[in-house]
C-alpha positions as CSV (number, residue, x, y, z in Angstrom):
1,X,112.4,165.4,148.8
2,X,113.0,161.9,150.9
3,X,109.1,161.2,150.0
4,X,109.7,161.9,145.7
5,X,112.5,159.7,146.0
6,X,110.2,157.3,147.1
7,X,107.4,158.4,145.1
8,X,108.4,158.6,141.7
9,X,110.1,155.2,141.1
10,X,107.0,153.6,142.8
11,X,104.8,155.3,140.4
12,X,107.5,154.5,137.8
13,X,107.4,150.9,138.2
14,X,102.9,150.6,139.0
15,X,103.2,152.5,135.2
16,X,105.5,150.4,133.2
17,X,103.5,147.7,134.3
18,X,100.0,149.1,133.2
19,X,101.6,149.8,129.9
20,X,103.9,146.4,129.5
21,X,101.9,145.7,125.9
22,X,103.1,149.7,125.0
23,X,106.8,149.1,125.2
24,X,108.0,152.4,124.1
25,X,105.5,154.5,126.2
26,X,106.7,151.9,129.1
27,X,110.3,153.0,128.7
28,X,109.7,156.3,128.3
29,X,107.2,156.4,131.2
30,X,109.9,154.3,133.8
31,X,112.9,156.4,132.5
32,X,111.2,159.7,133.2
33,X,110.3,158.8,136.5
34,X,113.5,156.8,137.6
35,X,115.5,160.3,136.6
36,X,112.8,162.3,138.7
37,X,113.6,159.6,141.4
38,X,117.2,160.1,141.1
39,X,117.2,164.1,140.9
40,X,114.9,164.1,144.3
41,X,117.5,161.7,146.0
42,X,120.5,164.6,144.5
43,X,118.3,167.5,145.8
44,X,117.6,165.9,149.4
45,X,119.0,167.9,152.4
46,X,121.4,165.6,154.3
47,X,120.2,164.9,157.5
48,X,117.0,167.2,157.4
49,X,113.8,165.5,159.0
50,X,110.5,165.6,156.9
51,X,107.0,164.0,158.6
52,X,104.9,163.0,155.6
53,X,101.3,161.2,156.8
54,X,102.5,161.2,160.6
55,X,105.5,158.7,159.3
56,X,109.6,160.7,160.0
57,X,111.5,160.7,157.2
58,X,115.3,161.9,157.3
59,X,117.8,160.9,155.0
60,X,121.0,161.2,155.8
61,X,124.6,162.0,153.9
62,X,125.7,158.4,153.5
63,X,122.3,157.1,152.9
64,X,121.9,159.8,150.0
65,X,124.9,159.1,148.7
66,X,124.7,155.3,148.2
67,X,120.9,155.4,147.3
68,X,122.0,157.6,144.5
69,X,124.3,155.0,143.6
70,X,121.7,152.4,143.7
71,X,119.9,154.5,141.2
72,X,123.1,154.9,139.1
73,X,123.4,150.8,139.5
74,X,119.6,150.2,138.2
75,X,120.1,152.7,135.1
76,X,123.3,150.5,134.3
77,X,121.0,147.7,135.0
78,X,118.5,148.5,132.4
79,X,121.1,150.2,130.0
80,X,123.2,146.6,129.8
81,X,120.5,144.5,129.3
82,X,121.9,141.6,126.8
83,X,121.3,141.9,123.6
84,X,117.5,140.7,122.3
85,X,116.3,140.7,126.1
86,X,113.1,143.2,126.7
87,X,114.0,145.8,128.7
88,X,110.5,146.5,130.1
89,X,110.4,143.5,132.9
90,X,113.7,144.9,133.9
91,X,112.9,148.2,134.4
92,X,109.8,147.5,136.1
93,X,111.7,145.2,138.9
94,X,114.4,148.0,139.1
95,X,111.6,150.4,139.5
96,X,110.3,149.0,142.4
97,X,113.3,147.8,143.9
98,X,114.4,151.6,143.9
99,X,111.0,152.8,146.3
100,X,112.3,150.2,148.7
101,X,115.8,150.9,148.6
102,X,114.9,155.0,149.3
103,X,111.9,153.8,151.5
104,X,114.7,151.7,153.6
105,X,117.3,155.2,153.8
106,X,114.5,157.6,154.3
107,X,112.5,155.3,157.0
108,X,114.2,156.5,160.5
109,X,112.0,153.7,162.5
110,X,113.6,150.3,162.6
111,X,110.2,149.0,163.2
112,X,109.5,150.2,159.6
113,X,112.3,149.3,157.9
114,X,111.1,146.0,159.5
115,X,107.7,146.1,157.5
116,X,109.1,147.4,154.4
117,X,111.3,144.6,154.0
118,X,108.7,141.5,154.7
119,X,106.9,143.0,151.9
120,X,109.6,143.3,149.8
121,X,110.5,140.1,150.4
122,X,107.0,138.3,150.2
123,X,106.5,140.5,146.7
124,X,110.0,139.1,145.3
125,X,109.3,135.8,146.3
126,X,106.0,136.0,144.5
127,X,108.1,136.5,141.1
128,X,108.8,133.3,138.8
129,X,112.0,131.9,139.7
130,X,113.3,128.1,140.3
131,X,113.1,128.4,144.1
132,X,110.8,128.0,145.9
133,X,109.1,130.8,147.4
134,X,109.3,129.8,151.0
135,X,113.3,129.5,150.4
136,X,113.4,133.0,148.9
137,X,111.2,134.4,151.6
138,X,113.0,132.6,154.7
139,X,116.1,135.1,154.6
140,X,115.0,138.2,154.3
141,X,112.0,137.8,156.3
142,X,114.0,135.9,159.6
143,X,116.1,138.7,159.3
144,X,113.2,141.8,159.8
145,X,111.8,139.5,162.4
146,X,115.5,139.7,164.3
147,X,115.4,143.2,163.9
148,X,112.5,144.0,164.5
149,X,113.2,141.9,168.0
150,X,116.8,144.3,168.1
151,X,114.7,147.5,168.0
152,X,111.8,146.3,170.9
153,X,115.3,145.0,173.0
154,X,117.0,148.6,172.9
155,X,114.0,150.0,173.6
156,X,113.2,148.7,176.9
157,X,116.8,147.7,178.3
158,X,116.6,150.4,180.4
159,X,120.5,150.4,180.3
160,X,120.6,146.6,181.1
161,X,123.9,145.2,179.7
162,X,123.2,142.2,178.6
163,X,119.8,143.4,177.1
164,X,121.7,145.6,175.0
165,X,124.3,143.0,173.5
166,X,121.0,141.1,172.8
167,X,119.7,144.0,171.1
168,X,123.0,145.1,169.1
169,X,123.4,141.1,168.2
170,X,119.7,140.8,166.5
171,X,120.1,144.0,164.7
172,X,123.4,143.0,162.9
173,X,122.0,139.2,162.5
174,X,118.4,140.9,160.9
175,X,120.6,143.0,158.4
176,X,123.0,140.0,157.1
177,X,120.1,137.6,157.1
178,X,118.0,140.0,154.5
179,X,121.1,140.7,152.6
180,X,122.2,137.2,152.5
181,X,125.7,136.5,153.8
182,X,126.8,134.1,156.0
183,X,125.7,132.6,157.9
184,X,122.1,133.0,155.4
185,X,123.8,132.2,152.3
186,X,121.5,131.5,149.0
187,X,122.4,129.5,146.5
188,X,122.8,131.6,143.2
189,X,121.8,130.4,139.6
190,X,122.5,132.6,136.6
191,X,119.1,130.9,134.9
192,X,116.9,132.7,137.3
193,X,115.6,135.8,136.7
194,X,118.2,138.6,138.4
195,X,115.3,140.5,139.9
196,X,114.5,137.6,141.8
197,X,117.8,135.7,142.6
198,X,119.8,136.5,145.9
199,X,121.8,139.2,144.2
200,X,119.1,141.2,143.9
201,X,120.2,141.5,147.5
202,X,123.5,141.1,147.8
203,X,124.2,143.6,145.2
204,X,121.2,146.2,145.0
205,X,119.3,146.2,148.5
206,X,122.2,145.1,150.6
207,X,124.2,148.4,150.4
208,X,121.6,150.9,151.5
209,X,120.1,148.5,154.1
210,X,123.5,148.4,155.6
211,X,124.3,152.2,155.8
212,X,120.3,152.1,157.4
213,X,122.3,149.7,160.6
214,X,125.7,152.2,160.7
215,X,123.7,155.3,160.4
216,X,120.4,154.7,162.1
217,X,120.0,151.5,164.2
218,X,122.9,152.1,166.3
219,X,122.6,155.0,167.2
220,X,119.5,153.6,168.9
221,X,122.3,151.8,170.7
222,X,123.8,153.6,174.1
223,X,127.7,154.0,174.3
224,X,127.7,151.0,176.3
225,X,126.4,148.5,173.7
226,X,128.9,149.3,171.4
227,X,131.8,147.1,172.3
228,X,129.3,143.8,171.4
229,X,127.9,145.7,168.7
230,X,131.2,146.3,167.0
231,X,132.3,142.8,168.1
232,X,129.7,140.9,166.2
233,X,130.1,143.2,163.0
234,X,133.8,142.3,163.2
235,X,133.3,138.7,163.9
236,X,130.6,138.2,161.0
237,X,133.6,140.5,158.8
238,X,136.4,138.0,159.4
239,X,134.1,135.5,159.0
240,X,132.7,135.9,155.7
241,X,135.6,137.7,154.5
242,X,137.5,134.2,154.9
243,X,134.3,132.2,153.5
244,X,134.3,134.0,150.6
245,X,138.4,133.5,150.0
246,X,137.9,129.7,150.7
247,X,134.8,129.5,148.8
248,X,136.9,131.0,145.7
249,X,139.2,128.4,145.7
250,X,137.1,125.7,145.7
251,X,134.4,126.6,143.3
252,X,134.7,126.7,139.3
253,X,134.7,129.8,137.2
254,X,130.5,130.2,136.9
255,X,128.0,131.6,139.2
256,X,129.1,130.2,142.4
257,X,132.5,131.9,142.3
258,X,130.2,135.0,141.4
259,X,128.4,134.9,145.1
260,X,131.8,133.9,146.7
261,X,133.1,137.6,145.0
262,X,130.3,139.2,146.8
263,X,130.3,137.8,150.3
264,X,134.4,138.2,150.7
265,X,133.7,141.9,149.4
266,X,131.0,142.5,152.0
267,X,133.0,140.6,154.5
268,X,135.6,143.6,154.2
269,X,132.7,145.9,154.3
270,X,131.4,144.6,157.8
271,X,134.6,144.8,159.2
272,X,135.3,148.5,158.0
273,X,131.9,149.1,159.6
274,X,132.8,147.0,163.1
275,X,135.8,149.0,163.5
276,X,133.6,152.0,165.0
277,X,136.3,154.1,162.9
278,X,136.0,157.0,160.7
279,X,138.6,155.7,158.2
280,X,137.3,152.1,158.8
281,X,133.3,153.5,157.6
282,X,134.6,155.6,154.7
283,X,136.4,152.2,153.0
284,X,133.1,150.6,153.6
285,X,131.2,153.1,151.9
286,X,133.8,153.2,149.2
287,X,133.3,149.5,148.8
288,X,129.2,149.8,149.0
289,X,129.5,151.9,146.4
290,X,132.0,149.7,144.1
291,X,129.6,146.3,144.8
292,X,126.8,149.1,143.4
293,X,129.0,150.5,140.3
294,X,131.0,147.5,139.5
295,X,130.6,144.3,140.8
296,X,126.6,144.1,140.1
297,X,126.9,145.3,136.6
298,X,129.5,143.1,135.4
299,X,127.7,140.0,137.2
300,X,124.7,140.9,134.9
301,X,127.0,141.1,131.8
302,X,128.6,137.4,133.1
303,X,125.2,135.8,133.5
304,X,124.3,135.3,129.4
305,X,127.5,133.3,129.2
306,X,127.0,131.7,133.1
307,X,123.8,130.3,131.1
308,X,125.3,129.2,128.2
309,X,128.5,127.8,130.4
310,X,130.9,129.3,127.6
311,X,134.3,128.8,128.1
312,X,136.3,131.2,130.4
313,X,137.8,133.7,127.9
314,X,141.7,134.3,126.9
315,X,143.6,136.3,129.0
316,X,143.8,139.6,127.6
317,X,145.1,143.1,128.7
318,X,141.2,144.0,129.2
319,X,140.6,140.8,131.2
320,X,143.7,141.6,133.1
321,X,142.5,145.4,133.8
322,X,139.1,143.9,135.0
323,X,140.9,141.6,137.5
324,X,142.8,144.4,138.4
325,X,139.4,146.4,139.3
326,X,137.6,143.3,141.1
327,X,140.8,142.7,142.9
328,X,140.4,146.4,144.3
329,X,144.0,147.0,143.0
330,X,145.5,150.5,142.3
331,X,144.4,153.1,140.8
332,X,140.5,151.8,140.6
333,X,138.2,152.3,143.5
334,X,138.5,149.4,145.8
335,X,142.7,150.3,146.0
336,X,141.7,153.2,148.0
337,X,138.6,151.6,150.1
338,X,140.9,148.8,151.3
339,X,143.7,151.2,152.3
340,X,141.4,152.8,154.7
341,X,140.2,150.2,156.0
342,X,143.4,148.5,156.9
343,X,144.4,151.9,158.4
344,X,141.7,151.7,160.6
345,X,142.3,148.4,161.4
346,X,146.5,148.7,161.9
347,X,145.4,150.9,164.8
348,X,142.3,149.1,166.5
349,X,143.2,145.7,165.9
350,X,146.6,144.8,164.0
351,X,146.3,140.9,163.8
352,X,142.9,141.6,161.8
353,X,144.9,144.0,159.6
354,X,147.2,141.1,158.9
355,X,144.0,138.6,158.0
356,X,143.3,141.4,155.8
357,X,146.4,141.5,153.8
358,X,146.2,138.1,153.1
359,X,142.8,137.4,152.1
360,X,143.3,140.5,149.8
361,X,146.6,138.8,148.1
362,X,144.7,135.9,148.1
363,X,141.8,137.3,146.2
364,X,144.0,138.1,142.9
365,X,144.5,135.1,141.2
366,X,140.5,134.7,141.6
367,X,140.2,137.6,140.4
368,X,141.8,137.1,137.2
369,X,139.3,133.9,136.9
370,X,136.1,136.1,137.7
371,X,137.2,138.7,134.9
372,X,137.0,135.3,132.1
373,X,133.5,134.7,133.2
374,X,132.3,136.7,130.8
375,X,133.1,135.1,127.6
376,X,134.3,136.8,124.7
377,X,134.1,140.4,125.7
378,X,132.9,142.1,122.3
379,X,130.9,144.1,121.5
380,X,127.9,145.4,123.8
381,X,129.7,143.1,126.4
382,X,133.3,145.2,125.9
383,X,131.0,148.5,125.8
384,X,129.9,147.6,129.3
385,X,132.7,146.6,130.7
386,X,134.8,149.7,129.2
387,X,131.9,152.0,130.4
388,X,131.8,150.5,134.3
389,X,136.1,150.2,134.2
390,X,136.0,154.7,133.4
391,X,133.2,155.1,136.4
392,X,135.6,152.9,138.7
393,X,138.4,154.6,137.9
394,X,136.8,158.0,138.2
395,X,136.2,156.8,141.9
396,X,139.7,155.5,142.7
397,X,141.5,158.6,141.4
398,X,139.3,161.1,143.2
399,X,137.7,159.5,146.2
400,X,138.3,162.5,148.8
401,X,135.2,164.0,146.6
402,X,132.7,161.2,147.6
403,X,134.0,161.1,151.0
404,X,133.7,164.9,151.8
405,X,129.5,164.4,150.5
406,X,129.4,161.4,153.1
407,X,130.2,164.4,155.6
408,X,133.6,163.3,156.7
409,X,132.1,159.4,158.0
């Protein structure tokens, strides 16, 4: 089934494209084939290996789990396009960007995953945007160079120590350089096209390439490369977890304070991830999946009035309900993520619990200023938002559900 994942939204996307001037038979063709995508991801066996064409495929509970997010994420995508925009670019780019994402979970070579994402990155450089393509290609591309450096390291250490540090530092530097976070921040602009701005990987790529490093690359890592391994994944955490809280407060409500929201969010990912615990990785899947089902679809619905630089809306009891979501606040999904985290964190490290706490408090008031990005939230804008607000709050009540498919991680 790891293969039709693949297949069908590859197919999916080379269709939509032949028929672009057909834009019904387009839709129809890229919907029927997303769903197939989707329904091969649901119908995968966790953890079973396949070999297709001499290549290993295996993907594993998290992985299915958040790749069938992702597909959730792209259907949202395509279903809150704004108003007049044609849908068929979209669900082209959402297409393809779905036979990466399942070829990045199913892939069990880091060597691979390498490949997959140079072209991935060369082919969303390629698409009109106002960077330039060698500064959309830089990122991404350093970062399968570093791990594909990470992966030849392990390989022949030999159980040298340093060699392993080495390696277990250029596979979590290769992952945050092609999703973007600091220290390989992007700058974000609301006027280029989202398939080809950086959210494409903060928000879309990002989540199944890092279940890909907790999952498979470290367990290419012996026991004794885990102590550096976790140490840089903590350090890069804090790190970007504090950028993102002083980056808030210094930027305007538009765009900027957008990218901010994403990097302290994956900065508390990171961390739940670098804690090698089990409560620790279940808030950071819980969290992968909220960036997937939340934060990326409402960042789409802010961009028409990013563009237009409306004003920041009134404070309403919607707006404040919205804060309360972004903010991870009780009873919506990131309340939950952040508690196990800090769990995991009260007992492994207590003083990083405590930077926790506060760049959490911190992260309300911005919050409140995120939710009035998006204008006047009427109509298909307050049909969104209602819409992602019920799948959030779905996730918050009843999270044990999600975590007993991740198979107890």
């Amino acid at each position: 089934m790891a293969e039709l994942a693949f297949g069908f939204p590859a197919a999916g996307a080379l269709l939509v494209s032949l028929l672009h001037r057909r834009r019904a038979a387009a839709l129809a063709a890229g919907l029927l084939f997303g769903l197939g995508g989707l329904l091969a991801t649901g119908l995968a066996a966790p953890g079973q290996a396949e070999t297709v064409l001499g290549l290993t495929l295996r993907l594993g509970a998290p992985g299915q789990i958040v790749l069938t997010a992702t597909f959730l994420a792209a259907g949202l995508a395509v279903l809150l396009v704004p108003a007049g925009s044609d849908r068929v670019p979209m669900l082209a780019s959402v297409l393809a960007g779905l036979a990466a994402a399942a070829a990045i979970a199913s892939l069990a070579d880091p060597l691979l995953v390498a490949l997959v994402l140079l072209l991935v990155a060369a082919i969303q450089a390629a698409v009109p945007a106002l960077r330039t393509f060698s500064e959309r290609v830089r990122a991404p591309a350093f970062g399968a160079l570093l791990i594909v450096l990470g992966a030849l390291v392990a390989a022949g250490a030999s159980g040298h120590p340093a060699l392993l540090r080495l390696a277990g530092l250029a596979l979590v530097l290769g992952v945050t350089a092609a999703i973007g976070l600091a220290p390989y921040l992007q700058s974000l602009d609301p006027r280029e096209p989202a398939p080809a701005s950086p959210v494409a990987w903060l928000g879309f790529l990002g989540p199944v390439l890092m279940v890909v490093l907790a999952t498979g690359f470290s367990v290419r890592l012996p026991v004794d490369a885990a102590p550096g391994y976790a140490a840089v994944l903590l350090g890069l955490g804090v790190f970007n977890l504090g950028l993102g809280l002083f980056g808030s407060w210094r930027s305007r409500p538009d765009a900027d304070l957008w990218r901010y929201s994403f990097v302290g969010e994956w900065g508390l990912v990171l961390a739940g991830i670098g804690l090698l615990d089990p409560s620790g990785s279940a808030g950071a899947y819980l969290l992968l999946l909220n960036l997937l089902l939340l934060r990326l679809p409402l960042y789409l619905l802010a961009r028409p009035a990013l563009v237009r630089e409306s004003p920041a809306a009134k404070i309403g009891p919607l707006t404040l309900v919205l804060a309360a979501a972004l903010a991870g606040a009780a009873p919506f999904a990131g309340f939950p993520a952040r508690l196990l985290i800090l769990r995991a964190a009260t007992v492994n490290a207590w003083p990083l619990a405590l930077f926790m706490v506060i760049a959490m408090l911190g992260w309300l008031p911005q919050s409140i200023r995120l939710a009035t990005t998006l204008g006047g939230v009427r109509g298909r804008v307050r049909a969104g938002v209602l819409l992602l607000l019920l799948l959030n709050l779905a996730l918050g009540l009843y999270p044990n559900g999600v975590l007993a498919l991740l198979g107890g991680r």
